[in-house]
DSSP file (Angstrom, degrees, kcal/mol; ACC not computed):
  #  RESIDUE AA STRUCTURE BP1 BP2  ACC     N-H-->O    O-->H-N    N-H-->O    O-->H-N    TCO  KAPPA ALPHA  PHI   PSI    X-CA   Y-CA   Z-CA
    1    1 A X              0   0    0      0, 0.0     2,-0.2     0, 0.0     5,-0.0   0.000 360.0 360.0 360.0 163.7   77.3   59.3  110.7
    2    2 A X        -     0   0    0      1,-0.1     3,-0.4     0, 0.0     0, 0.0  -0.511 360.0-113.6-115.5 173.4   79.0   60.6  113.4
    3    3 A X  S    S+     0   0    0      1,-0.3    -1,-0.1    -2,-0.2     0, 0.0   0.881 111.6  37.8 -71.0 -29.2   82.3   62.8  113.4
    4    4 A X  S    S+     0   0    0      2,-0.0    -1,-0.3    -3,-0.0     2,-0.1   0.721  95.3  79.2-107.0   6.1   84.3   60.3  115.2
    5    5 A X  S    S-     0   0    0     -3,-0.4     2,-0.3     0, 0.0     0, 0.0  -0.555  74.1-151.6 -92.1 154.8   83.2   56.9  113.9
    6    6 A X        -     0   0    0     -2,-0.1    -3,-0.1    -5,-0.0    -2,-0.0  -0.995  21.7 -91.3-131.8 146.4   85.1   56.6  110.5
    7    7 A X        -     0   0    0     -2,-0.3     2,-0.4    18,-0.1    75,-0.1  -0.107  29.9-154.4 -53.9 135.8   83.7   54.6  107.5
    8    8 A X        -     0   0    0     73,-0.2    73,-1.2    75,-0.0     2,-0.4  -0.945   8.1-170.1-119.6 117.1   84.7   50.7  106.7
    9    9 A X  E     -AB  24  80A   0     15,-2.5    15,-1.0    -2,-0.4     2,-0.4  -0.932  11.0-151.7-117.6 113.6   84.5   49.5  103.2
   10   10 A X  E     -AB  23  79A   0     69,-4.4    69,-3.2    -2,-0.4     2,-0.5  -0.763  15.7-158.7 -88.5 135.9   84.8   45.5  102.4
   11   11 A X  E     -AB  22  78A   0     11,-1.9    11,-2.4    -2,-0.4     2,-0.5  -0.960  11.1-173.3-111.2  99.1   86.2   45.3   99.0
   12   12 A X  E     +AB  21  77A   0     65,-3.3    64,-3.8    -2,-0.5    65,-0.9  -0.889  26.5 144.3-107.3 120.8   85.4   41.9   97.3
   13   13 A X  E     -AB  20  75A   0      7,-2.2     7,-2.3    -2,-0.5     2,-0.2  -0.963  44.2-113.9-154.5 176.7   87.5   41.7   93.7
   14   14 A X  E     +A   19   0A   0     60,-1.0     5,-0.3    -2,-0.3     2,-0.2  -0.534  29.2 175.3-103.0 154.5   89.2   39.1   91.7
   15   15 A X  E >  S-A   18   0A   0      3,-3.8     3,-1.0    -2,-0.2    -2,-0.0  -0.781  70.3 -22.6-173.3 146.2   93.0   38.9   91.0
   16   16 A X  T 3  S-     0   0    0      1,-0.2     3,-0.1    -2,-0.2    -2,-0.0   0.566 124.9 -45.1  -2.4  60.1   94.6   36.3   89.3
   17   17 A X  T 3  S+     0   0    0      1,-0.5    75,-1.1    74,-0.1    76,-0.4   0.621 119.5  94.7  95.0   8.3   92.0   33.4   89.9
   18   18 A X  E <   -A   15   0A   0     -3,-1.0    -3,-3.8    73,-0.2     2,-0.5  -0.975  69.7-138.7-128.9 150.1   91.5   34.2   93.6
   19   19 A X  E     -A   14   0A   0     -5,-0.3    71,-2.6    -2,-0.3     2,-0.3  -0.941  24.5-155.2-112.6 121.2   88.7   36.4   94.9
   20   20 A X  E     -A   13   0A   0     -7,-2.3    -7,-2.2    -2,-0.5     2,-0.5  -0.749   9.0-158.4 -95.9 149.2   90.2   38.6   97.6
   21   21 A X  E     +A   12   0A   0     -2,-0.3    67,-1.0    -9,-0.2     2,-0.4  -0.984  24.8 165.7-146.9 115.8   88.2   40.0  100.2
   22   22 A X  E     -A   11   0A   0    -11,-2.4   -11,-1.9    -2,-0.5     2,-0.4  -0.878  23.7-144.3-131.5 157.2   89.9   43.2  101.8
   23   23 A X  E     +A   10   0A   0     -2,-0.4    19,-4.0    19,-0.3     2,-0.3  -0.988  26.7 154.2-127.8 156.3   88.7   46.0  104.1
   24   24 A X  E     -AC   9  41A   0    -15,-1.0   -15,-2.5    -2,-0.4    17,-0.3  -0.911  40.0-105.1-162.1-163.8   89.8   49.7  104.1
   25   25 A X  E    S+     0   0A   0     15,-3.6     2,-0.5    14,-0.8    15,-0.2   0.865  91.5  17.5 -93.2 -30.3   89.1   53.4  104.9
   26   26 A X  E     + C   0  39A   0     13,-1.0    13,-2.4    14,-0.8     2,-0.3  -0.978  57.8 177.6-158.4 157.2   88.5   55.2  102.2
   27   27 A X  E     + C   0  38A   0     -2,-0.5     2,-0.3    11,-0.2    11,-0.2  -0.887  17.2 150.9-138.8 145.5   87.3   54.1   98.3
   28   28 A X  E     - C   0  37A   0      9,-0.9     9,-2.4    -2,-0.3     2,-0.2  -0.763  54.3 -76.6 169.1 152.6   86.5   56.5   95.4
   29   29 A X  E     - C   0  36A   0     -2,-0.3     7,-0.2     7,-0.2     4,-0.1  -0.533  54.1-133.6 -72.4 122.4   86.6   56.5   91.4
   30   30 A X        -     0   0    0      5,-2.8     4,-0.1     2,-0.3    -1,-0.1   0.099  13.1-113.0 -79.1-175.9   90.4   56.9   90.4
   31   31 A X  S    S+     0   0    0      2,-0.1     3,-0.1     3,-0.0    -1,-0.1   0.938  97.2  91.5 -69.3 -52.7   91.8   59.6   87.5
   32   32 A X  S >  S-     0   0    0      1,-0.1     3,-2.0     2,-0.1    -2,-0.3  -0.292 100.1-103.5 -63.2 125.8   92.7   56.7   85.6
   33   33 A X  T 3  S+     0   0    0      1,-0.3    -1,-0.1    -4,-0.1    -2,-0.1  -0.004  98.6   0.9 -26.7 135.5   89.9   55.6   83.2
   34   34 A X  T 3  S+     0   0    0      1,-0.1    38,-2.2    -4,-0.1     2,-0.6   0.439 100.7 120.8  49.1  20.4   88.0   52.4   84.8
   35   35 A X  E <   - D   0  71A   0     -3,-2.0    -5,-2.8    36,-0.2     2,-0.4  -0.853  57.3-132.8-123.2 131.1   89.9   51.9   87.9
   36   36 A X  E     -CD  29  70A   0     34,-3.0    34,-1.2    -2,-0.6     2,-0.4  -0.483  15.1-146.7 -68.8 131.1   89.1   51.9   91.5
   37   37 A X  E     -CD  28  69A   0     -9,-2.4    -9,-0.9    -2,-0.4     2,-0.4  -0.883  20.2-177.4 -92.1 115.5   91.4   54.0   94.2
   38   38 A X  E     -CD  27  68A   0     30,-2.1    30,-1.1    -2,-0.4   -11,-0.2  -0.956   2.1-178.1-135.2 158.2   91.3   52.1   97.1
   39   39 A X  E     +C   26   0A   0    -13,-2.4   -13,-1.0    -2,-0.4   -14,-0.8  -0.344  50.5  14.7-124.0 158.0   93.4   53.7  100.6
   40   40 A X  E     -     0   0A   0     26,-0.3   -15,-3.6     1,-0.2   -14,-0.8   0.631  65.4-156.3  34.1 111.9   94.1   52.7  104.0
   41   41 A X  E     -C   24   0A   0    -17,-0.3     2,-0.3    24,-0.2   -17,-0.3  -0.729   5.9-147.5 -80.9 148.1   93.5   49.3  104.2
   42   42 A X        +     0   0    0    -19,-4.0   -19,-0.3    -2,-0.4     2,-0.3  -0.982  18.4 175.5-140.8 121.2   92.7   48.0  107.8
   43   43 A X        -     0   0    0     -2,-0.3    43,-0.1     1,-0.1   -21,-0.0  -0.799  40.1 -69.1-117.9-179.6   93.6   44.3  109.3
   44   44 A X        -     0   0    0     -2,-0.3    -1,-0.1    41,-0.2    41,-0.0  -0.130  46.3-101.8 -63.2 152.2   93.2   42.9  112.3
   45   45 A X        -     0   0    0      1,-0.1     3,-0.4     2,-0.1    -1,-0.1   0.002  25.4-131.6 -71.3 177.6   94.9   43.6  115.3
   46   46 A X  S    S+     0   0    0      1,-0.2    -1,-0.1     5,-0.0    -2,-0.0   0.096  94.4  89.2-110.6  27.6   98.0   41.0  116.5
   47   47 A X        +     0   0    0      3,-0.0     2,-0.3     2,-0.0    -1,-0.2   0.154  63.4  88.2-103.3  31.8   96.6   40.9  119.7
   48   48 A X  S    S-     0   0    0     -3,-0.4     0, 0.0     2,-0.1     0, 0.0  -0.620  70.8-145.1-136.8 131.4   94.1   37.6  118.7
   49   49 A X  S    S+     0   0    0     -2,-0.3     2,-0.7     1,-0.1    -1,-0.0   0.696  84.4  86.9 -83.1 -28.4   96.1   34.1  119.5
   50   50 A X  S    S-     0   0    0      2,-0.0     2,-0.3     0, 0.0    -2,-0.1  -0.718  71.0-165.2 -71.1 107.6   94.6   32.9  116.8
   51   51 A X        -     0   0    0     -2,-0.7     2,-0.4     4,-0.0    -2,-0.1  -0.761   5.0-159.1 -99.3 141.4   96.7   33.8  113.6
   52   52 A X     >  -     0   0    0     -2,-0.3     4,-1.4     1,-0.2     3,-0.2  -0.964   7.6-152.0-117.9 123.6   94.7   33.2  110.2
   53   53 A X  H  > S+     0   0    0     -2,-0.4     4,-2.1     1,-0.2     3,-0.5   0.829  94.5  60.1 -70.2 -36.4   97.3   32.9  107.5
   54   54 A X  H  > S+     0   0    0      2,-0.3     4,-1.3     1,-0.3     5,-0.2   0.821 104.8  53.4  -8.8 -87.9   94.8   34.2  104.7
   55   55 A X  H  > S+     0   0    0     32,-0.5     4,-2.7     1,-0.3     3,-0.4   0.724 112.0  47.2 -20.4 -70.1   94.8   37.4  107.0
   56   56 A X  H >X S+     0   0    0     -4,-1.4     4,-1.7    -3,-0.5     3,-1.0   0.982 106.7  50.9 -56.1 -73.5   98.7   37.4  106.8
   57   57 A X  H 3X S+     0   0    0     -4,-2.1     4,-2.1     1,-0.3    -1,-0.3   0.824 113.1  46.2 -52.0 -18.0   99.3   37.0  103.5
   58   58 A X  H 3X S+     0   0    0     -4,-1.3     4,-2.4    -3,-0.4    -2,-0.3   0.898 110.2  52.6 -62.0 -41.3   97.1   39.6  102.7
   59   59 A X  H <X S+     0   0    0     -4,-2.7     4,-2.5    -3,-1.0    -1,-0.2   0.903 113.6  44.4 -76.9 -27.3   98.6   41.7  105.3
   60   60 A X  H  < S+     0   0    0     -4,-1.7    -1,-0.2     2,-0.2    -2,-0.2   0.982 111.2  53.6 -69.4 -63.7  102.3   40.9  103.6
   61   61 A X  H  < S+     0   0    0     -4,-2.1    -2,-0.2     1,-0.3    -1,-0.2   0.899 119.8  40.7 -54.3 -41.5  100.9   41.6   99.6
   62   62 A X  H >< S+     0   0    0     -4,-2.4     3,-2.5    -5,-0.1    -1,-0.3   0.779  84.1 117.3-104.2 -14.7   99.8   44.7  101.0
   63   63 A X  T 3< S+     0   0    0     -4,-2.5     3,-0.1    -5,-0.3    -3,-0.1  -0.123  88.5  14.5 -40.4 111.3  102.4   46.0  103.4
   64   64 A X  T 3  S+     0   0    0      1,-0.5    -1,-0.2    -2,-0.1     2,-0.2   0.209  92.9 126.4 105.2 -14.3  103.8   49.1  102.4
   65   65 A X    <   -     0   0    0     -3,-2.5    -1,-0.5     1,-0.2   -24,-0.2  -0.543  33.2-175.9 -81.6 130.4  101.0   49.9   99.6
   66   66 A X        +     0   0    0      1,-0.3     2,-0.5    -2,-0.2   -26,-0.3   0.758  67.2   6.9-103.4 -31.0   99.5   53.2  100.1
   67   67 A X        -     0   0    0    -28,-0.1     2,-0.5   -30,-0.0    -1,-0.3  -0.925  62.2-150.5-137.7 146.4   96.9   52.9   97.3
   68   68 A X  E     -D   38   0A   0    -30,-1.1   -30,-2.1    -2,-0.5     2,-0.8  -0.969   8.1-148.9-136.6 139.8   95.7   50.5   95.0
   69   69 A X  E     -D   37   0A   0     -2,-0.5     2,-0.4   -32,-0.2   -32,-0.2  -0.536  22.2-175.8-101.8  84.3   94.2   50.6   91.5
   70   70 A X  E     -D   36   0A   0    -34,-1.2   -34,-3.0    -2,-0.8     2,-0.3  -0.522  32.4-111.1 -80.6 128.8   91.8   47.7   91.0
   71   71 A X  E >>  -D   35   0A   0     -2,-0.4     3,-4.4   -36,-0.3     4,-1.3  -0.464  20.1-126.3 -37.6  96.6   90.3   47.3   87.7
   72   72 A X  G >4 S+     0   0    0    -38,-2.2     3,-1.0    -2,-0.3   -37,-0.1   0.755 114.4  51.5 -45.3 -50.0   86.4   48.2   87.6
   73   73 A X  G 34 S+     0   0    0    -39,-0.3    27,-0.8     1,-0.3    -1,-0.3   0.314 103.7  59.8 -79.1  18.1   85.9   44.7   86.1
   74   74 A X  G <4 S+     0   0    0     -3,-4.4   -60,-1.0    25,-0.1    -2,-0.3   0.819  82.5  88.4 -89.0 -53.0   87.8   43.2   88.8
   75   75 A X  E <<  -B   13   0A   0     -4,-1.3   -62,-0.2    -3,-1.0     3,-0.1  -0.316  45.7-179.6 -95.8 127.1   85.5   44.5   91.7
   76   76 A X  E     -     0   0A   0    -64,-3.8     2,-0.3     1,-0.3   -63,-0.2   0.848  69.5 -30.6 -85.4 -26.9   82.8   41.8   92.3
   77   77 A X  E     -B   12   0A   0    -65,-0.9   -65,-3.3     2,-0.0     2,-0.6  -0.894  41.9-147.0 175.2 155.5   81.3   44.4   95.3
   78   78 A X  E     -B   11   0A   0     -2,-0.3     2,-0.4   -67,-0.2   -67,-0.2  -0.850  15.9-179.7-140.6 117.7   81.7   47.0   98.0
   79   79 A X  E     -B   10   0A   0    -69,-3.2   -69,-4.4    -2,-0.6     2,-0.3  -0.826  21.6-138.5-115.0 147.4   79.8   47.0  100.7
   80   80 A X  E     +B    9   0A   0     -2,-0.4     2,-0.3   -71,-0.3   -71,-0.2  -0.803  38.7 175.4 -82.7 129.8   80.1   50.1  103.9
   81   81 A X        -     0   0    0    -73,-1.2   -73,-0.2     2,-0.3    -2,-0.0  -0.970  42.3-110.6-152.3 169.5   79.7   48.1  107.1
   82   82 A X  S    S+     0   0    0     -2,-0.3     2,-0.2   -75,-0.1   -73,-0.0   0.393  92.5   8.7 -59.7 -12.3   79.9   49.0  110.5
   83   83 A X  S    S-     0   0    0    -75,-0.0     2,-0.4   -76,-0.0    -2,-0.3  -0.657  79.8 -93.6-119.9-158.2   83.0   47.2  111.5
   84   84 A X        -     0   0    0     -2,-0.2     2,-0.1   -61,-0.1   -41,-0.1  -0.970  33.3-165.3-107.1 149.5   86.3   45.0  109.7
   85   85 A X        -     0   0    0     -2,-0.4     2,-0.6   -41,-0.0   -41,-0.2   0.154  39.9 -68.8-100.1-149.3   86.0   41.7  109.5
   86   86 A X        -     0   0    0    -43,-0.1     2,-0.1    -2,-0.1   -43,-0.1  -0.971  53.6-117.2-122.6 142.2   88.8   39.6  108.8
   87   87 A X        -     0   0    0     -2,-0.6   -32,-0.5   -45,-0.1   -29,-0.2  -0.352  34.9-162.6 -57.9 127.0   90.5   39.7  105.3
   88   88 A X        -     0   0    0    -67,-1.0   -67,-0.2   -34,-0.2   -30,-0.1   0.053  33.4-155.2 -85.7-160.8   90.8   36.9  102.7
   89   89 A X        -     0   0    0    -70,-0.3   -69,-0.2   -69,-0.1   -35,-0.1  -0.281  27.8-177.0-129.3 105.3   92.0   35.1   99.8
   90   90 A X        -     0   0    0    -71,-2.6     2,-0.3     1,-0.0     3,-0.1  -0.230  30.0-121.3 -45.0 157.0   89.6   32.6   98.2
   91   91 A X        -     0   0    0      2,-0.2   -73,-0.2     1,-0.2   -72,-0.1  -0.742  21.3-137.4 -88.8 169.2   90.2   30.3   95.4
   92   92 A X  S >  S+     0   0    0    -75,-1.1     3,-2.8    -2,-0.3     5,-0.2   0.818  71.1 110.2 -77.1 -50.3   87.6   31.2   92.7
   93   93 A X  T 3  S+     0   0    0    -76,-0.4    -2,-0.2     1,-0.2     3,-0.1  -0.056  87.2  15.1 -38.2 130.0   86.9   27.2   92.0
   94   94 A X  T 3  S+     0   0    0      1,-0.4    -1,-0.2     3,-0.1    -2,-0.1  -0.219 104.1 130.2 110.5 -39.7   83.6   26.0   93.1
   95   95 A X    <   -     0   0    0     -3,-2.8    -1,-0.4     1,-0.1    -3,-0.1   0.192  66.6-134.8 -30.0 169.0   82.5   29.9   93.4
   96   96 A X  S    S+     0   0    0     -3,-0.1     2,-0.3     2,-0.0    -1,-0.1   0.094  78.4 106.3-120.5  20.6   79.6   31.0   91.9
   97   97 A X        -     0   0    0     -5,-0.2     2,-0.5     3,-0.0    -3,-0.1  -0.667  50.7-166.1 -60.8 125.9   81.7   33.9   90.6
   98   98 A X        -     0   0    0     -2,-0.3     2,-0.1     3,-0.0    -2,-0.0  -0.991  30.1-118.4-121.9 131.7   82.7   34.1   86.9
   99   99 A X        -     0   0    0     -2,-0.5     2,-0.6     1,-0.1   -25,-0.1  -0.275  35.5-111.7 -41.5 145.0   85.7   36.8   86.2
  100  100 A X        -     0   0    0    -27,-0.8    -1,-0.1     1,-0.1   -27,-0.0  -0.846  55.2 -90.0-113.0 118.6   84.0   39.1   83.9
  101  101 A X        -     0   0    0     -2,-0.6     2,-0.4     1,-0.1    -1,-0.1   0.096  46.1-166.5 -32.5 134.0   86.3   38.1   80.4
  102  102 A X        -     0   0    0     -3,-0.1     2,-0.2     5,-0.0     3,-0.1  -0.992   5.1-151.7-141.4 161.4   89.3   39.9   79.6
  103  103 A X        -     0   0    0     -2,-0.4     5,-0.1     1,-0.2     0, 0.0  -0.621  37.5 -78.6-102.5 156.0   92.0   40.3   76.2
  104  104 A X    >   -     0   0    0      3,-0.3     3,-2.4    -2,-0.2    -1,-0.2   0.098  50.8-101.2  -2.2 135.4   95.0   40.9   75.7
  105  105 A X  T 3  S+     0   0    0      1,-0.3     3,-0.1    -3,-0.1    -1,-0.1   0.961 121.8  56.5 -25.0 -67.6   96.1   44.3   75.9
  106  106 A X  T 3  S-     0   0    0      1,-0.2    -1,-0.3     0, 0.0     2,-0.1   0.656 120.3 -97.5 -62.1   0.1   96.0   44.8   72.3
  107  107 A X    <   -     0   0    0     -3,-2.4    -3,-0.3     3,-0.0     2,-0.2  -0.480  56.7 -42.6 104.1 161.6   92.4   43.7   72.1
  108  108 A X  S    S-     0   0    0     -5,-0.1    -5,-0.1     1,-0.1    -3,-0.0  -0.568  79.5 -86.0 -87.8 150.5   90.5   40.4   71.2
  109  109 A X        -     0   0    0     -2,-0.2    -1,-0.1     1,-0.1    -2,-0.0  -0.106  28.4-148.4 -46.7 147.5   92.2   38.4   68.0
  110  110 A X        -     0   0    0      2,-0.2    -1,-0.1    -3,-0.1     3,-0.1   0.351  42.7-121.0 -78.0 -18.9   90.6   39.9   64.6
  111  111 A X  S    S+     0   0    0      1,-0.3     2,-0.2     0, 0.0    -2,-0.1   0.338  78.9 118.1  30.4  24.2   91.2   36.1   63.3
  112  112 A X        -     0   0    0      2,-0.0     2,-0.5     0, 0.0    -1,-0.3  -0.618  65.5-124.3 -87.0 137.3   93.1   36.9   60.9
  113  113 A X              0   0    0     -2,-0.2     0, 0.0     1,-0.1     0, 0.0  -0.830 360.0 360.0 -80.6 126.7   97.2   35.3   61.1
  114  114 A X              0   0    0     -2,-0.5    -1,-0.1     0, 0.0    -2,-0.0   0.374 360.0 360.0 -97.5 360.0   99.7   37.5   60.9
């Protein structure tokens, strides 16, 4: 890779019932136990006449975020590719995605009542 091109990573992960589809600059295994770091996020420019609101709310949820920590059972894939595309929000329905299960904080019920 060459000094002045810099790496593009598309981020595909899940969050609340939507699969989001994001791109950014730089990616890498956080401090925090089982979470992904991921840094610069890059959308398209606002010189396109065509607005896609997907693209815009993303660009809104994320405005002002320098980092995010997505959840390792979150991230469906991350692929390096030579340019950014345009950013997403999916519904999951009708996917062939299943959310990989998750509990409660405290852990899955014992089945016992308390």
């Amino acid at each position: 890779m060459s000094k002045g091109k810099q790496q593009i990573f598309r981020v595909i992960f899940v969050n609340q019932g939507q699969v989001y589809e994001v791109y950014a600059r730089e990616i890498f295994q956080s401090e925090l136990y089982g979470f992904i770091e991921v840094e610069e996020f890059v959308f398209g420019e606002r010189t396109q006449v065509v607005v896609d609101p997907s693209e815009e709310k993303l660009k809104a949820e994320f405005s002002g975020v320098k980092r995010s920590y997505l959840p390792m059972h979150s991230i469906i894939r991350i692929d390096e590719v030579e340019k950014e595309g345009v950013s997403k929000i999916c519904d999951s329905a009708g996917s062939t995605v299943t959310p990989f299960p998750h509990f409660p904080v405290g852990g899955p019920s014992k089945g016992g009542s308390s």
